[in-house]
GUBAZA-664996 format. One line per field, with one value per residue (C-alpha): z, y, x. Coordinates in nm, 2 decimals, padded with zeros to 4 digits. Layout:
REM residues N
zz [Z; ...]
yy [Y; ...]
xx [X; ...]
END
This chain:
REM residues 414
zz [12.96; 13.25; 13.32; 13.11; 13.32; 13.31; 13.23; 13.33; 13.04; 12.75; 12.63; 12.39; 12.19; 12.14; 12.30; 11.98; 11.98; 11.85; 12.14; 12.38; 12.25; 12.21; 12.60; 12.67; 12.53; 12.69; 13.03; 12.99; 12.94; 13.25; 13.13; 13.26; 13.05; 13.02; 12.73; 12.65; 12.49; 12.36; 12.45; 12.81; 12.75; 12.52; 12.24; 12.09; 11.75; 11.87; 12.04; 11.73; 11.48; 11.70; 11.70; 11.50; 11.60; 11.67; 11.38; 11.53; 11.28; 10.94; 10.90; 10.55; 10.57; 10.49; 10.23; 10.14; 10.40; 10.35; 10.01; 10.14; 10.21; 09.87; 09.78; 10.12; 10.20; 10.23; 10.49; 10.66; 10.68; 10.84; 11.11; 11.08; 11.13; 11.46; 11.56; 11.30; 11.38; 11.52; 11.76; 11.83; 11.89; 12.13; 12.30; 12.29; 12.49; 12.75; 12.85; 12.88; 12.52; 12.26; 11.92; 11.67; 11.27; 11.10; 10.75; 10.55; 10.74; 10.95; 11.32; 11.64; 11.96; 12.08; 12.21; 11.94; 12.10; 12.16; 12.52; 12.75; 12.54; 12.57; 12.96; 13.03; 12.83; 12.99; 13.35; 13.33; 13.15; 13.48; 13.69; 13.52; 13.58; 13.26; 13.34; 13.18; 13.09; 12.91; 12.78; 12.66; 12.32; 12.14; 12.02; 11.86; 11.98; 12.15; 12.00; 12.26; 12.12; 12.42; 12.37; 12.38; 12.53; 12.54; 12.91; 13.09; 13.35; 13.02; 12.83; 12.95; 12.84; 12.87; 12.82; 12.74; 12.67; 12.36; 12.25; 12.04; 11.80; 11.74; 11.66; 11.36; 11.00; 10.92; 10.92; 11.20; 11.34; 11.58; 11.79; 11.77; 11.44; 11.27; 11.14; 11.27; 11.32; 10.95; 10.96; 11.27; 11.12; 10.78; 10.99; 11.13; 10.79; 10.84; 10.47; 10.52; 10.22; 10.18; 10.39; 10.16; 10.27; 10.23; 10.25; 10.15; 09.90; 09.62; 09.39; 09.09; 09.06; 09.06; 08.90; 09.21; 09.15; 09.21; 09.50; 09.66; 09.62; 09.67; 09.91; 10.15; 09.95; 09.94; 09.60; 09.65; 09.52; 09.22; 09.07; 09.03; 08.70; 08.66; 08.54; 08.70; 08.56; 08.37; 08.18; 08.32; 08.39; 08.77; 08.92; 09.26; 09.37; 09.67; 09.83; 09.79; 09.91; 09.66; 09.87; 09.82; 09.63; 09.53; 09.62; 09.95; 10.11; 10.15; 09.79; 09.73; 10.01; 09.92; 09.59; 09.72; 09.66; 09.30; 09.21; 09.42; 09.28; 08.89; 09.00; 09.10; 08.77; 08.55; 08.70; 08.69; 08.75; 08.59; 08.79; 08.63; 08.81; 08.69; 08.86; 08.75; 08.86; 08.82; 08.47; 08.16; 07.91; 07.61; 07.90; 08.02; 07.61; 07.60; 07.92; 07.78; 07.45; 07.64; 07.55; 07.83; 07.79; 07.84; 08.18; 08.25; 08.18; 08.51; 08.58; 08.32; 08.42; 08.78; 08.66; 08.39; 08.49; 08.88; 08.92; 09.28; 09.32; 09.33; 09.07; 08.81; 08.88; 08.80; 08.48; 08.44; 08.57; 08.30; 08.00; 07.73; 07.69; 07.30; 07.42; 07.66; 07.38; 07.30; 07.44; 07.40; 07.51; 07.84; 07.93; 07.84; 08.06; 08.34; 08.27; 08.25; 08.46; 08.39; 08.70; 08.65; 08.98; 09.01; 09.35; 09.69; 09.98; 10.21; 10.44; 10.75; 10.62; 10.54; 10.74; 10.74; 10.54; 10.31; 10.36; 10.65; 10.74; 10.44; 10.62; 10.47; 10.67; 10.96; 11.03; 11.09; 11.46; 11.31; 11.45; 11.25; 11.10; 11.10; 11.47; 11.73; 12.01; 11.84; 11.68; 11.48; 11.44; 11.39; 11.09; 11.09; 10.91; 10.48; 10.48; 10.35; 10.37; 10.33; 10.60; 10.72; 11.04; 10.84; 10.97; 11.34; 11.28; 11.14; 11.40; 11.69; 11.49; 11.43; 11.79; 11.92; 11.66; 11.78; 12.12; 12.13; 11.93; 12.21; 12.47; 12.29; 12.26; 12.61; 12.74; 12.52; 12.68; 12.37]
yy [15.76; 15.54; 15.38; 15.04; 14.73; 14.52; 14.18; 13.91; 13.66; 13.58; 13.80; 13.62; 13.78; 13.62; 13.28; 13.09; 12.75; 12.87; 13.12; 12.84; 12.60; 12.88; 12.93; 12.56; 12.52; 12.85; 12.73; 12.42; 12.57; 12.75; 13.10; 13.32; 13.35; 13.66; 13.56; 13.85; 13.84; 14.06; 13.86; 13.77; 13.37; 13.19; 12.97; 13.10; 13.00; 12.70; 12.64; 12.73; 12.56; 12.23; 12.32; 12.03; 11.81; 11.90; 11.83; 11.80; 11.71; 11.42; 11.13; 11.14; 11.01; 11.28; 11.41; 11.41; 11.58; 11.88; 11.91; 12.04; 12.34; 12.40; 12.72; 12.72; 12.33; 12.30; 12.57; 12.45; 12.08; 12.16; 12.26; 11.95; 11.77; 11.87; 11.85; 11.68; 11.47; 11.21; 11.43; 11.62; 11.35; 11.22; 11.55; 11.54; 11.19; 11.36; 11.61; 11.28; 11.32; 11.02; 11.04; 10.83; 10.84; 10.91; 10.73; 11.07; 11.03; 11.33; 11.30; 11.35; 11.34; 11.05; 11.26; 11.49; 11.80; 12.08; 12.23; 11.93; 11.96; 12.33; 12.37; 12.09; 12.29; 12.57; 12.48; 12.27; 12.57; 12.81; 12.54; 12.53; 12.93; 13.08; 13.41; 13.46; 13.83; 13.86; 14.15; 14.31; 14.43; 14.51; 14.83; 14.78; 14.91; 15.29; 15.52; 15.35; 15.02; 14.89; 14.67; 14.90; 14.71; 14.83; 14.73; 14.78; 14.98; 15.18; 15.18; 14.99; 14.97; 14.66; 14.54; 14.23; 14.04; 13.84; 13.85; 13.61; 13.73; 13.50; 13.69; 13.47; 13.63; 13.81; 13.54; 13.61; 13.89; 13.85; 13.59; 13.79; 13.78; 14.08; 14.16; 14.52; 14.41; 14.43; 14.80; 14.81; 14.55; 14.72; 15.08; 14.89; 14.76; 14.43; 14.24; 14.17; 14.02; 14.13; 13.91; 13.72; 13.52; 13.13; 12.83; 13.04; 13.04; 13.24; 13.44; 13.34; 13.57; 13.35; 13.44; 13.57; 13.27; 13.01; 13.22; 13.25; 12.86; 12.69; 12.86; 12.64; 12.30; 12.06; 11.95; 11.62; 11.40; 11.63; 11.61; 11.91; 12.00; 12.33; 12.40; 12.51; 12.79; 12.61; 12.49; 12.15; 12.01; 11.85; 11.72; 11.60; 11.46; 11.58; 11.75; 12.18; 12.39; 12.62; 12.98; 13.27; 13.46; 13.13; 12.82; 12.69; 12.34; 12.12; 12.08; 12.45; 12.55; 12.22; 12.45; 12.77; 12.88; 12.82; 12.99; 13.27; 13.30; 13.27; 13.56; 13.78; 13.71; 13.72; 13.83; 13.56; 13.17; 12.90; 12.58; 12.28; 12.07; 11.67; 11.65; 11.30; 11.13; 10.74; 10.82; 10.86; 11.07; 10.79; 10.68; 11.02; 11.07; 10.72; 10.83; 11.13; 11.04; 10.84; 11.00; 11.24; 11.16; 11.51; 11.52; 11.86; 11.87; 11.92; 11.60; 11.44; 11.51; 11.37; 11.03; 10.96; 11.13; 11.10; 11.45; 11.62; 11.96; 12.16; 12.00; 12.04; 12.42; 12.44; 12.29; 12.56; 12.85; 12.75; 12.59; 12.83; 12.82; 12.75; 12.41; 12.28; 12.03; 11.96; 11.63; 11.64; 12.02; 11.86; 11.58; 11.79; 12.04; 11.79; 11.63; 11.96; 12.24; 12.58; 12.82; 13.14; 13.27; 13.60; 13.68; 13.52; 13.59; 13.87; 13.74; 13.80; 13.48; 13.25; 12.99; 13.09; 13.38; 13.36; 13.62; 13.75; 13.78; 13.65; 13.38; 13.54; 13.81; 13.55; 13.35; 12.97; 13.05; 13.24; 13.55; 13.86; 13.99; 14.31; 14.28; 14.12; 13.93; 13.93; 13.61; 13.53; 13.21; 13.06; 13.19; 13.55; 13.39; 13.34; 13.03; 12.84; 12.50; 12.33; 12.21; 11.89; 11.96; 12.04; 12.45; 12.31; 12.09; 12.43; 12.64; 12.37; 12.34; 12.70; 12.81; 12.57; 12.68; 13.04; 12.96; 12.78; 13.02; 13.28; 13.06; 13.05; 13.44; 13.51; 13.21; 13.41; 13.75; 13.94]
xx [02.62; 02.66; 03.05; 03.12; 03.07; 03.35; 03.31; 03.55; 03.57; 03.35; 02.99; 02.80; 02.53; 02.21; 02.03; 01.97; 02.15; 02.50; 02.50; 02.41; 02.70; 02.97; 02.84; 02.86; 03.22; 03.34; 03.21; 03.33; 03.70; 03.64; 03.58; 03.34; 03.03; 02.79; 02.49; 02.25; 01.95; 01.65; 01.37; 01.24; 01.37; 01.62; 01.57; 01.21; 01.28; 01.41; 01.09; 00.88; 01.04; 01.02; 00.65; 00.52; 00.83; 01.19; 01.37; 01.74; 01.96; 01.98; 02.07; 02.22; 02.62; 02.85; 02.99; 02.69; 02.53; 02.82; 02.72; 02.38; 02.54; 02.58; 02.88; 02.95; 03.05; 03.36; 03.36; 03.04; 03.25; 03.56; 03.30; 03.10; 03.49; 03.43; 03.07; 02.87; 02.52; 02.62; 02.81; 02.45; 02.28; 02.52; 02.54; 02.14; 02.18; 02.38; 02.12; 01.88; 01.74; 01.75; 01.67; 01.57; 01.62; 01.24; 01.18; 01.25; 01.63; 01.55; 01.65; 01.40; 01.38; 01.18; 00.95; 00.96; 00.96; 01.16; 01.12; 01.24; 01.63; 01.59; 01.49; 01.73; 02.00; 01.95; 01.93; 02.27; 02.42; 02.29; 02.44; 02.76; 02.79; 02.63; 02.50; 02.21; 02.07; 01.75; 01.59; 01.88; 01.90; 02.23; 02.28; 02.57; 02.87; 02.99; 03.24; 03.48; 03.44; 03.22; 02.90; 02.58; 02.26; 01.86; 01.79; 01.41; 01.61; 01.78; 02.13; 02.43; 02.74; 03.01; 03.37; 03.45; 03.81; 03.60; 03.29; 03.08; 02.78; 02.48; 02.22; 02.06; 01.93; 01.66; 01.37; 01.11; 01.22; 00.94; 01.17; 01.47; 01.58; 01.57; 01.90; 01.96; 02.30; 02.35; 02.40; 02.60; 02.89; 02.88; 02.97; 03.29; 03.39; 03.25; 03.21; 02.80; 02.64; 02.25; 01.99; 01.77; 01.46; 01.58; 01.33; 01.05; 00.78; 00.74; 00.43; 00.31; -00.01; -00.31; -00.64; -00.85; -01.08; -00.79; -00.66; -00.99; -01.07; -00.73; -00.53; -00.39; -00.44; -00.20; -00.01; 00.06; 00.28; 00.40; 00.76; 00.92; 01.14; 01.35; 01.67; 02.01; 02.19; 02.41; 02.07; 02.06; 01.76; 01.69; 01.37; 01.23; 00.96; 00.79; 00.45; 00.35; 00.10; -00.10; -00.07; -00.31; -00.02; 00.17; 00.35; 00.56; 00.60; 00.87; 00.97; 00.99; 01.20; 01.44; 01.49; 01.43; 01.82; 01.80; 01.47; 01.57; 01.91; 01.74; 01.52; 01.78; 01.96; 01.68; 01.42; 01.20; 01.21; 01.01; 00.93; 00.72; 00.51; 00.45; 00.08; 00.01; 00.41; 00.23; 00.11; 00.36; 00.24; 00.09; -00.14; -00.26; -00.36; -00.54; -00.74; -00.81; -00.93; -01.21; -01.58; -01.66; -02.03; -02.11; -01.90; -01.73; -01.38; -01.33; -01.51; -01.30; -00.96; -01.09; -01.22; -00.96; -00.64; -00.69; -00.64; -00.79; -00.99; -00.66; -00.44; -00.72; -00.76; -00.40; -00.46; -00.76; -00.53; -00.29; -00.41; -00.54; -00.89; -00.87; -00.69; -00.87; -01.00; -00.66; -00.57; -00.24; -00.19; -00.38; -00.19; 00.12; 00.02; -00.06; 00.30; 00.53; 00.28; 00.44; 00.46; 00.63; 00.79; 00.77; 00.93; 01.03; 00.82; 00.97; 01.23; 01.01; 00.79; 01.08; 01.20; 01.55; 01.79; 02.06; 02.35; 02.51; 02.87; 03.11; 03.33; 03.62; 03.56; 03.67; 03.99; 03.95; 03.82; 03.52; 03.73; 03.64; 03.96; 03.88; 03.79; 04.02; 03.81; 03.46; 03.37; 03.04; 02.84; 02.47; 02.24; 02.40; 02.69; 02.65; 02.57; 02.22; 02.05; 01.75; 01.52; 01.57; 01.79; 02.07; 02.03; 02.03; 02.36; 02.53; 02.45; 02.56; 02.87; 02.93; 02.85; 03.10; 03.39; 03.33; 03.29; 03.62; 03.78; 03.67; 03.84; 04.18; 04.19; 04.11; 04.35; 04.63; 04.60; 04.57]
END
């Protein structure tokens, strides 16, 4: 085993965006910053998920933006007290990026895409004296206590007065994320609650014949209906996609924490679809009762309910076939859709994870108590929330806690 290399200030563990702001803050203190990372670049989920247009941050006015964090917002605030959105999108303004607010509240970069913020980023942080060393995999750590890294050239091994941890969840693992440090925190007595996927979609079991002629089509508008586990009922309206094992889209992942948490208790989670929202239910049943003049009912639910291709086969895929000349079982059915959930979709599909490092594991610097000098931020931390740029805002904010925290524990020679 070849000798530790000593490192002079701060190491930070993974190039996500709360590695790159606990590296920003840390320079900017003056300490010396070493950032590894497994892949051959920085950033690559940060670049994928600004694929279709970098969503940065929200504009929603807090507290209610903290309440989007759900068990976990009062923690999540007291970081947003001290690098919330608007503080991103200023900081985004410095590196020559403005944003503007879209009509759903979300936040973009004019241009809308990801790689000119993240190669600016990163070239002012090499400038500023970031060291950056890809291609190195943690291992975890040696029985010595020093970090372990996966190098082309082999093993090293390295000291470091602090260290930072951003290493992200378990949700494509292909960028990075795999969660292997799960294991390696649990063996130093780390409190690590189990990853589970998070902004994901979810099985239901179609009939081969839906699956085979609807995957991929788009439910849209729908309002959505299901009940918290207190039994109250909630709905939103939004847009789905029909899967070949399921349902995802925009309004599933937005309640993706509760069907997955009602799955876990019960086993099963039942979500109910409104597919006609601009019709109440007395006018569905006049509509209905119109003569088909020997149209299918297929045919019929098209002309008179303005049901589409997809959001008729629902009805199919659901309705007993003994009702189908049931007009009010059909316009019920078209009002209050049944879907029973079965499962999430593995973690490797999600968009995000659930779980991670319980935050009382760490004191108010995000320093692991059991651990002095190693700090944690970003997605590996237990935290959740729904798309929208509200997982972005956390990990800025929870990078630059840790990275500050870092700062005050080297600066106090412990």
């Amino acid at each position: 085993m070849p000798s530790p290399l000593a490192l002079p200030g701060l190491a930070i563990i993974g190039g996500g965006p709360a590695g790159l702001m606990a590296a920003e803050v840390a320079r900017a203190a003056g300490v010396e910053v070493d950032l590894f990372e497994a892949k051959g670049s920085v950033g690559r989920k940060f670049l994928i998920a600004g694929k279709g247009g970098l969503n940065l941050t929200h504009g929603e006015p807090r507290p209610a933006f903290d309440r989007r964090y759900g068990s976990r917002s009062a923690e999540v605030g007291a970081w947003l007290d001290d690098f919330d959105a608007d503080a991103l999108r200023e900081w985004a303004r410095g590196l020559g990026v403005e944003t503007f607010i879209g009509s759903s509240g979300r936040v973009f970069p004019l241009d809308r895409k990801a790689a000119p913020l993240l190669r600016g980023w990163v070239r002012r942080l090499r400038e500023d004296g970031v060291r950056f060393h890809v291609q190195h995999r943690w291992l975890g750590w040696n029985d010595d206590g020093a970090l372990r890294f996966a190098t082309p050239e082999g093993e090293i091994v390295a000291n470091a007065p602090a260290t930072v941890l951003a290493l992200g969840g378990g949700s494509w693992p292909e960028l990075g994320s795999d969660g292997a440090w799960e294991a390696w925190l649990r063996d130093r007595g780390i409190d690590v609650a189990p990853l589970e996927p998070s902004n994901c979609g979810f099985d239901i079991g179609w009939s081969e014949h839906f699956a085979t002629r609807h995957a991929g089509a788009p439910l849209k508008p729908v309002v959505a209906f299901w009940h918290d586990e207190n039994g109250k009922e909630h709905s939103l309206q939004g847009e789905c996609v029909a899967t070949a094992t399921g349902i995802e889209g925009s309004l599933v992942y937005a309640l993706s924490a509760t069907l997955r948490d009602e799955i876990t208790r019960v086993g099963e989670a039942w979500l109910h679809l409104d597919l006609a929202p601009g019709r109440d239910i007395e006018r569905l049943r006049r509509e209905l009762s119109k003569p088909r003049a020997g149209r299918s009912l297929s045919e019929h639910l098209r002309r008179q309910a303005g049901l589409d291709g997809v959001k008729v086969a629902l009805v199919h895929e659901v309705l007993d076939p003994s009702q189908r000349g049931d007009v009010d079982a059909i316009a019920t059915t078209i009002k209050r859709l049944p879907l029973r959930l079965l499962r999430a979709r593995p973690i490797a599909e999600a968009i995000s994870s659930a779980g991670g490092v319980r935050l009382e594991a760490m004191d108010q610097h995000s320093m692991l108590r059991s651990m002095p000098g190693v700090f944690c931020a970003g997605e590996m931390l237990d935290w959740e929330a729904p798309t929208g740029g509200y997982l972005l805002t956390a990990c800025y904010a929870s990078g630059r806690r840790a990275g500050l925290g870092a700062v005050e524990w080297i600066n106090s020679g412990q």
